[in-house]
Phi, psi and omega in degrees: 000141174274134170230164162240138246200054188280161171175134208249104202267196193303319192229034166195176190236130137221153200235107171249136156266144178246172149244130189223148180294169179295158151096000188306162163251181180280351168271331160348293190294283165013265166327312169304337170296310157106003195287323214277322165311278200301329185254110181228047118270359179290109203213093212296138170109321202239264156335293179257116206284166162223172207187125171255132153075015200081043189228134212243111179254154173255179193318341201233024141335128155293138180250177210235151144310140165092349179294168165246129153232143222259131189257146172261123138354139147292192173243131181262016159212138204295140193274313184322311188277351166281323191283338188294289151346297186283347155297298173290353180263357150284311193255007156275310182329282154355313189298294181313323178274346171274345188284328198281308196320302188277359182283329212256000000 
């Protein structure tokens, strides 16, 4: 079965196809890949999450023909504590222009 192999870096992609037996799992491919050699921060399971098609799997998933499995980054910032900022950094704003408003 063809499989595809993504990892995705700040400024580039990489993409292996494989041909793989029935029953593979996604760290198989993975391995199989050659990614884990080229990259060896990559740590399928632990660090780094998987995921076919943008769906989050675990390592010992069986895979379909055609699938992509897609290796993940960590984040390097949490999006709850970012929107959490970018909120308090609103409503002082908000404050400050109302403070201007009644000043005048």
């Amino acid at each position: 079965m063809k499989i595809e192999v993504c990892y995705a870096l700040a400024d580039r992609q990489e993409l292996i196809t494989l041909d793989l037996s029935e029953g593979s799992t996604a760290l198989q491919a993975v391995e199989a890949s050659g990614l884990l050699q080229k990259y060896p921060e990559i740590e399928p399971g632990g660090l780094n999450k998987l995921g076919v098609f943008a769906k989050l799997v675990k390592a010992d998933a069986v895979l379909r023909d055609r699938d992509r499995v897609e290796i993940y980054r960590p984040l390097i910032a949490d999006p709850k504590e970012v929107r959490r900022q970018k909120a308090a950094e609103g409503k002082v704003m908000k404050r400050g222009a109302a403070e201007l408003n009644t000043a005048e």
